[in-house]
LOLUMVO-741066 format. One record per residue (C-alpha): residue in one letter; x, y, z. Coordinates in nm, 3 decimals. Each point is the difference from the previous one (the first is absolute). Example, Ala and Ser with C-alpha at 12.3 -4.5 7.8 and 13.67 -1.06 7.14 Angstrom:
% residues 2
   code         x         y         z
      a     1.230    -0.450     0.780
      s     0.137     0.344    -0.066
This chain:
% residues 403
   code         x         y         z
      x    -6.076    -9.263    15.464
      x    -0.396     0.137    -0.040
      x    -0.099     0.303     0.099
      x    -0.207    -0.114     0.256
      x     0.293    -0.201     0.148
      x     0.221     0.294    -0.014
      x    -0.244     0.218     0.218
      x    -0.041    -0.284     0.239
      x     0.335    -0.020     0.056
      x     0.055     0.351     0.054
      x    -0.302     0.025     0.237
      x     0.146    -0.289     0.223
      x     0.360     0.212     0.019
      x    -0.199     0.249     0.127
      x    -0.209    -0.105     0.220
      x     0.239    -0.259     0.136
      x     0.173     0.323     0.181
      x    -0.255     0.179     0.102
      x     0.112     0.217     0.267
      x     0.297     0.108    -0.232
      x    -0.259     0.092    -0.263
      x    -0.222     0.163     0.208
      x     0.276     0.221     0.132
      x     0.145     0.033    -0.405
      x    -0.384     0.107    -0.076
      x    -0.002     0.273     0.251
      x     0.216     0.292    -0.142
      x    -0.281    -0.064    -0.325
      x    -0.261    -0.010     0.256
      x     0.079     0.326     0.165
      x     0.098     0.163    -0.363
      x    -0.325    -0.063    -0.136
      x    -0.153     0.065     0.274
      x     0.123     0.332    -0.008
      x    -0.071     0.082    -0.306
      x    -0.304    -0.036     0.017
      x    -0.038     0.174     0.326
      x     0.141     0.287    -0.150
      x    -0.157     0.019    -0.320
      x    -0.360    -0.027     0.206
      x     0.113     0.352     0.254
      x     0.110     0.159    -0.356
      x    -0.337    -0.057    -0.160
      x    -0.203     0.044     0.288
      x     0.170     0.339     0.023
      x    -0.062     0.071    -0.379
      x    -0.377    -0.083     0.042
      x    -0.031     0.206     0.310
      x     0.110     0.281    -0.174
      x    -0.167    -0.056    -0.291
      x    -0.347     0.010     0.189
      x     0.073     0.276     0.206
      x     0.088     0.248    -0.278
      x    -0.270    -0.182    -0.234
      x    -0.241     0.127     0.319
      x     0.117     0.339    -0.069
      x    -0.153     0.010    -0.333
      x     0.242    -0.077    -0.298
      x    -0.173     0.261    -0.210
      x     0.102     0.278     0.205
      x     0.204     0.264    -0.044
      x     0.209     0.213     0.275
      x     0.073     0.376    -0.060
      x     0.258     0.149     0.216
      x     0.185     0.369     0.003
      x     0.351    -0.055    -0.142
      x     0.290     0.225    -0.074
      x     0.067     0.191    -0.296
      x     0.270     0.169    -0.084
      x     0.097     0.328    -0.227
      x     0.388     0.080    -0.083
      x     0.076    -0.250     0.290
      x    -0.243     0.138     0.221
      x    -0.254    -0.112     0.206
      x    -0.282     0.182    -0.095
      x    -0.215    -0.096     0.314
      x    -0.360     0.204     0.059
      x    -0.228    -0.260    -0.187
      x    -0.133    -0.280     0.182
      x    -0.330    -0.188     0.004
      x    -0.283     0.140     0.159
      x    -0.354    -0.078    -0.032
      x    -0.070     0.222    -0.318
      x     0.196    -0.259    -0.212
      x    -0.239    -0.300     0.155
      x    -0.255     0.248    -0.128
      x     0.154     0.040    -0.365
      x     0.052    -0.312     0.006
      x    -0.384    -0.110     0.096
      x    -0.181     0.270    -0.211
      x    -0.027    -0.139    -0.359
      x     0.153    -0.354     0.033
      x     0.042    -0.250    -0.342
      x     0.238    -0.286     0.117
      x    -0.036     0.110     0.374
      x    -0.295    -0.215     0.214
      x     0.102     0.185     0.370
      x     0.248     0.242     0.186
      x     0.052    -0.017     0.347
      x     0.297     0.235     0.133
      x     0.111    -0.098     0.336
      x     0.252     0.225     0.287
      x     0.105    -0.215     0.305
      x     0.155     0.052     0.303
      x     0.088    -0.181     0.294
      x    -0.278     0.129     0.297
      x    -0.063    -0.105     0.374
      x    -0.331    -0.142    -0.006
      x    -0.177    -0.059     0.332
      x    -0.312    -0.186     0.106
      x    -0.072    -0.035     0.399
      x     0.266    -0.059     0.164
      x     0.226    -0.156    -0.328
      x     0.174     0.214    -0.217
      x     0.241    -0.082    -0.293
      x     0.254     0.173    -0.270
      x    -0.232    -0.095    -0.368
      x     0.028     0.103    -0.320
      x    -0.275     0.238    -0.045
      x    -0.148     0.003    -0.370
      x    -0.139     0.333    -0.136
      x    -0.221    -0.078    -0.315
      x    -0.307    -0.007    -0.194
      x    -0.211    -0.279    -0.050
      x     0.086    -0.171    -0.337
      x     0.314    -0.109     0.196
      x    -0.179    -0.342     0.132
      x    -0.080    -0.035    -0.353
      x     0.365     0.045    -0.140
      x     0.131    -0.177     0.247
      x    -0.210    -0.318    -0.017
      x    -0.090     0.020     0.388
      x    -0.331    -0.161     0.149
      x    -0.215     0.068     0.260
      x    -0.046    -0.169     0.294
      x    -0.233     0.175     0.166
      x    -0.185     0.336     0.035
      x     0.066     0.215    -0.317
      x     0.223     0.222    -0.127
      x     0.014     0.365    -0.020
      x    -0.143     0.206    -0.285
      x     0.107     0.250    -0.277
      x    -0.262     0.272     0.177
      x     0.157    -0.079     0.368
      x     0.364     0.047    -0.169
      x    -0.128     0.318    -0.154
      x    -0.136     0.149     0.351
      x     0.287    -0.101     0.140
      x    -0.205    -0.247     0.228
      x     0.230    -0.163     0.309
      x    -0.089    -0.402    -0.091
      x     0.250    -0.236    -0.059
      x     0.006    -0.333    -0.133
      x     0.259    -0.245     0.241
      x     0.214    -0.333    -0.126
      x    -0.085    -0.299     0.106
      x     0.285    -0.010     0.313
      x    -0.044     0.353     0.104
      x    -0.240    -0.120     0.262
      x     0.353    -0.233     0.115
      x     0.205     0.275     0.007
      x    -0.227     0.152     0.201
      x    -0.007    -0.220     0.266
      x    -0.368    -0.124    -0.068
      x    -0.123    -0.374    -0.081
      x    -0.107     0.115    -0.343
      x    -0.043     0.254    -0.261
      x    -0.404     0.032    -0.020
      x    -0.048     0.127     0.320
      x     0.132     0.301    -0.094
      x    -0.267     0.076    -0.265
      x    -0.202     0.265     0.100
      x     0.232     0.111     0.249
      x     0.276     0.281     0.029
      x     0.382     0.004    -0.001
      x     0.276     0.261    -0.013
      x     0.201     0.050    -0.318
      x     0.307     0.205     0.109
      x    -0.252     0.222     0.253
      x    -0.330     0.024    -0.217
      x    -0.276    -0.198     0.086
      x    -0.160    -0.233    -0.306
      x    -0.302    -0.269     0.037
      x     0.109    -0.342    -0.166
      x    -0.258    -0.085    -0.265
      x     0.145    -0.336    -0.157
      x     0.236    -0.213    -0.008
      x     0.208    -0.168    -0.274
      x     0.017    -0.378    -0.072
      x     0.327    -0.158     0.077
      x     0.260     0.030    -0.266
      x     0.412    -0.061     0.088
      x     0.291     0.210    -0.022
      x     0.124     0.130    -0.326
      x     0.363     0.041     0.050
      x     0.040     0.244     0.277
      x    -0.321     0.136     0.034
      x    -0.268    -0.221     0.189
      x    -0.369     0.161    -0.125
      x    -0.142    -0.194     0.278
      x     0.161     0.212     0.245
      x    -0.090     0.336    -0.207
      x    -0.291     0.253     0.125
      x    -0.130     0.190    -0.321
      x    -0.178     0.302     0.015
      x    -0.149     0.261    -0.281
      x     0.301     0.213    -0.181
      x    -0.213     0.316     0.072
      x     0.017    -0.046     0.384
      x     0.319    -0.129    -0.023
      x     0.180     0.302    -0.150
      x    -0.301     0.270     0.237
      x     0.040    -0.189     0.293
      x     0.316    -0.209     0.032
      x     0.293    -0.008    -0.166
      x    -0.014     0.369    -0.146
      x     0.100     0.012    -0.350
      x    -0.176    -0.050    -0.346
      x     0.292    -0.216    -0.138
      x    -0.044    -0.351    -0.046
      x     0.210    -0.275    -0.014
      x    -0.087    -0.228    -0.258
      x    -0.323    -0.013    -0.244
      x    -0.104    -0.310    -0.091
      x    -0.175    -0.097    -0.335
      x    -0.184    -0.278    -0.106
      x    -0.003    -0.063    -0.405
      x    -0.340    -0.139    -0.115
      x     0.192    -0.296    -0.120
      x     0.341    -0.178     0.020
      x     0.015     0.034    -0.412
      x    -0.046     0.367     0.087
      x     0.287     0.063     0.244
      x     0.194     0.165    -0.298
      x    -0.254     0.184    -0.087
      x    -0.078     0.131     0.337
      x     0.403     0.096     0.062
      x    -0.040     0.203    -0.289
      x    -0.324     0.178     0.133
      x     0.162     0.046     0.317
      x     0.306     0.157    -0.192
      x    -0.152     0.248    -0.170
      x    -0.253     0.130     0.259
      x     0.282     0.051     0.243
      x     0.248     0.161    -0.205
      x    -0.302     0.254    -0.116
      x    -0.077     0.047     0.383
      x     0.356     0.071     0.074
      x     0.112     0.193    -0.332
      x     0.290    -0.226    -0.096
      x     0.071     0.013    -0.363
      x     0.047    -0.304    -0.219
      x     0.372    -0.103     0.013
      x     0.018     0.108     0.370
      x     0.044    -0.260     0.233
      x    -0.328    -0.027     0.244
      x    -0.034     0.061     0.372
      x    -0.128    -0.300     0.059
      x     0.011    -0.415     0.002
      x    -0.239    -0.216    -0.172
      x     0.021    -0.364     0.186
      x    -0.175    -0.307    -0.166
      x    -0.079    -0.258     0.310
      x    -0.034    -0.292    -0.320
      x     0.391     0.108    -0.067
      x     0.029    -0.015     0.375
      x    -0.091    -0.346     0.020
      x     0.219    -0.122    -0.285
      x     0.279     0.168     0.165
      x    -0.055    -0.199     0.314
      x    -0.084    -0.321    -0.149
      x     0.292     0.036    -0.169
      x     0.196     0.051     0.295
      x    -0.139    -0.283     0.175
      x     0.060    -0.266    -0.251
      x     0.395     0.069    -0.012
      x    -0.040    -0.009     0.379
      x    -0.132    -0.360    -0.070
      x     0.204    -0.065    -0.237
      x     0.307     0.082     0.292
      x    -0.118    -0.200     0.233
      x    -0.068    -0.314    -0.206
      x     0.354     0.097    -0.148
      x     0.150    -0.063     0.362
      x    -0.249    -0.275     0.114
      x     0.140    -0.174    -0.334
      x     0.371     0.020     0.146
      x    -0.098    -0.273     0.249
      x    -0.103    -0.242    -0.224
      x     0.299     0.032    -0.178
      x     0.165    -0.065     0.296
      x    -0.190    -0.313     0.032
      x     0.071    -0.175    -0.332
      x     0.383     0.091     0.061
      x    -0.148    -0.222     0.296
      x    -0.119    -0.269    -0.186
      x     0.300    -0.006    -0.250
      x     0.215    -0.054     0.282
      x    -0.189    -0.273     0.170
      x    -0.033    -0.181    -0.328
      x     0.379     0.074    -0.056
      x     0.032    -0.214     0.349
      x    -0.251    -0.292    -0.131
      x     0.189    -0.023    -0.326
      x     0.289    -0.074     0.199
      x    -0.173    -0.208     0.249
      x    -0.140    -0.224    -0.232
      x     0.343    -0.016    -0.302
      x    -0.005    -0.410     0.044
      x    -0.389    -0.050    -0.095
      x    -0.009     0.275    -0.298
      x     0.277    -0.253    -0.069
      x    -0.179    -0.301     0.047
      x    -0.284     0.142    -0.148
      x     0.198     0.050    -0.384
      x     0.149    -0.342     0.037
      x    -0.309    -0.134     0.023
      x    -0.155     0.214    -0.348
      x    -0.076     0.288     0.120
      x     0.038     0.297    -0.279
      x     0.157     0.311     0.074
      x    -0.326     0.192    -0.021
      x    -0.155    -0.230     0.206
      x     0.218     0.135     0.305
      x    -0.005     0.340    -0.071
      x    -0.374    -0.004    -0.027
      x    -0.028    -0.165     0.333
      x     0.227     0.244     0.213
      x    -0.154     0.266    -0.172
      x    -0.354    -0.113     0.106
      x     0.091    -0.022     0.347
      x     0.136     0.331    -0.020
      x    -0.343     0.152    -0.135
      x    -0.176    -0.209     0.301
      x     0.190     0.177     0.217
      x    -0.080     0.355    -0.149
      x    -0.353    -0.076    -0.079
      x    -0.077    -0.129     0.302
      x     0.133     0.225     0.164
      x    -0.207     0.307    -0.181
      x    -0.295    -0.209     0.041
      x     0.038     0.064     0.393
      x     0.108     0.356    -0.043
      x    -0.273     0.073    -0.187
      x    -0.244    -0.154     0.288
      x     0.236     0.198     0.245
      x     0.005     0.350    -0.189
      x    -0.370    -0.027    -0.083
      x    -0.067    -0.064     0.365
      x     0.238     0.251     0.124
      x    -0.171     0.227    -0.246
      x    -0.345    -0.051     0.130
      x     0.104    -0.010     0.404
      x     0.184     0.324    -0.047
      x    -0.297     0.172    -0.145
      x    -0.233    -0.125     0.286
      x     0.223     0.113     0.276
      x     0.208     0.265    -0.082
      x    -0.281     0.118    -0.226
      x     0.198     0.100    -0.370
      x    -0.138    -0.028    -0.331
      x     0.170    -0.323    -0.108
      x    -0.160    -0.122    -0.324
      x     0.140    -0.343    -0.135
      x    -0.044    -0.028    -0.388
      x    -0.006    -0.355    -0.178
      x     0.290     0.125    -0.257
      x     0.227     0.033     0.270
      x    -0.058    -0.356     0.146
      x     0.065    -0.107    -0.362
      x     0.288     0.233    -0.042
      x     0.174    -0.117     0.331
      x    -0.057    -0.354    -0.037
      x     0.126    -0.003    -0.390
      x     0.320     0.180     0.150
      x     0.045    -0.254     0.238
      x     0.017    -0.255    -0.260
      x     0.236     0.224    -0.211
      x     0.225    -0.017     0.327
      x     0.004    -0.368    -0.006
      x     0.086    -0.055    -0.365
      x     0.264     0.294     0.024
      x     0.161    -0.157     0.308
      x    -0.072    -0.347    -0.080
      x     0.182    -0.013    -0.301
      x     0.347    -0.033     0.083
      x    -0.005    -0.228     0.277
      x    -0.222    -0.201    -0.239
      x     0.262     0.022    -0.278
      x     0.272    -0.121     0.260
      x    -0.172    -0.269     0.078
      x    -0.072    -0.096    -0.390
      x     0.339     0.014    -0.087
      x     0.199    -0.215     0.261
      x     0.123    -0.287    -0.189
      x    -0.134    -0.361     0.152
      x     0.336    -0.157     0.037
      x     0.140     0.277     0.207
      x    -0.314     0.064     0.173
      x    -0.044    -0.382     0.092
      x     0.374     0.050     0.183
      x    -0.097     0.301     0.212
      x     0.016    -0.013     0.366
C-alpha cells in the first residue's frame, strides 16, 4: 500500500466514528490545554516580578543593621544611623547615590478621611535610587530636609485611601502625619507593589523632620545605594564595606553589624523560584495528557479488536506487515495531534480570557505551543505503538475466522 493510501485509510477510521473520537481526543484536549494554561500563569508571574524588582533599580544596593556576635554574644549597640549615609556619600568612587530611609506605619488624615500608611522619612536622592517618577507637583529638596521643613511627597493612591477622587487635589494642601501637620507638594507617578510593600500607598517625608518631628529617633532602617553602574556593583559592596566597618570600628576578620543586599541577586533568586514553580505546574498539567494517550491506547486497543476480520482481509489481499502497523499508528497520531491542535486553541484562549477578566499576567510564549504540541505527538507514537503492533502481527488466516 502507498503512503498516501495508508493515511487515507486511517483518516476514514477516524472520522467514520466521530463522536467516539471526539470524546478519545478530549483527555489530550484538556491536557494540553492545561499545559499551556499553566505554563502562561507561571511566566506571567516570572515577568511580573521581573519588572517590578527591575523598577526598583537592579543596580542598587540595600544596607541594613545586622547582628554580630563576640564569644557567642550579641554584641548589639551599632546600628545604622544617618552618619554612615554620610560616610558613605562624602568621597564616593563606585557609589552614584545614598538614600537612607526609616519607616513606620502612621495615621494620616485629610478632611474627614484618615488612614494607617507607611510614612517614609528620607532625603531626596531616594526618588532617584528608587527609580520613582513624578506625576505631578515636585518633590522635596535637600535644603527643606536639612530645615527640617513639614512637606511631603504622597503615592499615587494615597488620595484613595483617603477617601478623595484623586491624589492631585491634595497638592498644595495639608494632612496629618501621626498628629503633625505637613502641606503635600507632589505626588509620585504610579508604580505597583513590590512584594509587600505598595510605594503607591507610601507618604515620604525629609529624614531630618522625620527623626525632629515624628518618629523620634536618629536610627534608620535601611540605606539604600545606588552603584554608578551594574559592572560596578562589586565594586560599590566593597566601598560600602570598608566605610562602614571604619564608621563602626570593626576590625578585619570580625564579622560586620550589618547586611549588604544586591536587588540584581534578588531578582535571580525569584526568577529562579518562579520557573520551578512553572516547571510544577506544567509537571502536573502534563499528568493529564498522559492520562489521555492511556486514553487513546485503549480505544485503539477496542478498534483493533473491532476490526480483527478486515486487518485480516486486508493481508490476504497483499497487504505487508508494515503497511498495517503504519496505518493504526497514523490514526493514533490523528487522534493526539488533533487533539493538541484544539488544546492549543483552547489553552491559548483560556490564557488570554483569564488575563482580561480576572486580570493576571498570563504571557503565552511560541516555544511552549511547540513544546506542547510536539509532546502530544510523542503521546501518540508512545501509545500508538502497541495497539499498532497487535494489529501488525495477527496472522490473516486466523484473523479472517474471527467473530
Amino acid at each position: 500500500m502507498r503512503m498516501g493510501e495508508i493515511t487515507r485509510v486511517a483518516f476514514d477510521a477516524v472520522v467514520a466514528n466521530k463522536l467516539r473520537s471526539l470524546l478519545t481526543m478530549l483527555g489530550v484536549i484538556i491536557g494540553i490545554a492545561s499545559v499551556i494554561t499553566m505554563v502562561a500563569l507561571g511566566n506571567g508571574a516570572q515577568q511580573s516580578v521581573q519588572d517590578r524588582l527591575g523598577a526598583l533599580g537592579t543596580n542598587v544596593l540595600t544596607v541594613r543593621s545586622g547582628q554580630s556576635f563576640q564569644g557567642g554574644v550579641d554584641r548589639g549597640g551599632n546600628r545604622l544611623t544617618v552618619e554612615d549615609a554620610e560616610a558613605l556619600a562624602a568621597a564616593p568612587v563606585a557609589i552614584a547615590a545614598v538614600a537612607p530611609e526609616m519607616e513606620s506605619r502612621l495615621q494620616v488624615a485629610y478632611g474627614a478621611g484618615n488612614a494607617s500608611l507607611s510614612v517614609v522619612g528620607t532625603w531626596a536622592s531616594y526618588f532617584g535610587v528608587n527609580n520613582h517618577s513624578l506625576g505631578a507637583g515636585r518633590l522635596f529638596t535637600d535644603q527643606e530636609s536639612q530645615g527640617r521643613r513639614r512637606v511631603a511627597v504622597v503615592g499615587a493612591l494615597v488620595g484613595q485611601r483617603l477617601g478623595i477622587g484623586g491624589t492631585e487635589p491634595l497638592i498644595g494642601q495639608s494632612v496629618q502625619i501621626g498628629g503633625v501637620p505637613f502641606e503635600v507638594v507632589g505626588v509620585l507617578a504610579e508604580k505597583g507593589a513590590a512584594g509587600f510593600a505598595n510605594p503607591d500607598e507610601a507618604v515620604y517625608i525629609p529624614l531630618a523632620t522625620a527623626q525632629a518631628r515624628v518618629m523620634g529617633t536618629d536610627r534608620v532602617r535601611s540605606i539604600g545605594v545606588q552603584a554608578a553602574s551594574e559592572g560596578e556593583m562589586q565594586a560599590a559592596m566593597a566601598e560600602i564595606d570598608q566605610v562602614l566597618r571604619r564608621e563602626h570600628r570593626i576590625r578585619p576578620g570580625q564579622d560586620a553589624d550589618f547586611d549588604i543586599r544586591d536587588q540584581a541577586t534578588l531578582l535571580t533568586t525569584f526568577q529562579e523560584t518562579t520557573k520551578t514553580f512553572t516547571f510544577l505546574l506544567a509537571g502536573v498539567a502534563a499528568v493529564s495528557l498522559v492520562v489521555g494517550g492511556i486514553g487513546i491506547m485503549n480505544i485503539m486497543l477496542v478498534s483493533v479488536t473491532e476490526r480483527t476480520r478486515e486487518i485480516g482481509l486486508r493481508k490476504s489481499l497483499g497487504a505487508r506487515r508494515s503497511d498495517v502497523l503504519l496505518q493504526f499508528l497514523i490514526e493514533a497520531l490523528v487522534l493526539c495531534m488533533g487533539g493538541g491542535a484544539l488544546g492549543l486553541a483552547l489553552g491559548a484562549g483560556g490564557s488570554l480570557a483569564l488575563a482580561k477578566m480576572a486580570g493576571w499576567n498570563m504571557t503565552v510564549s511560541p516555544a511552549s505551543l511547540v513544546l506542547a504540541f510536539g509532546f502530544s505527538a510523542a503521546v501518540g507514537v508512545f501509545f500508538g505503538i502497541w495497539p499498532a503492533r497487535r494489529a501488525a502481527s495477527l496472522a490473516p488466516i486466523e484473523a479472517l475466522r474471527y467473530e
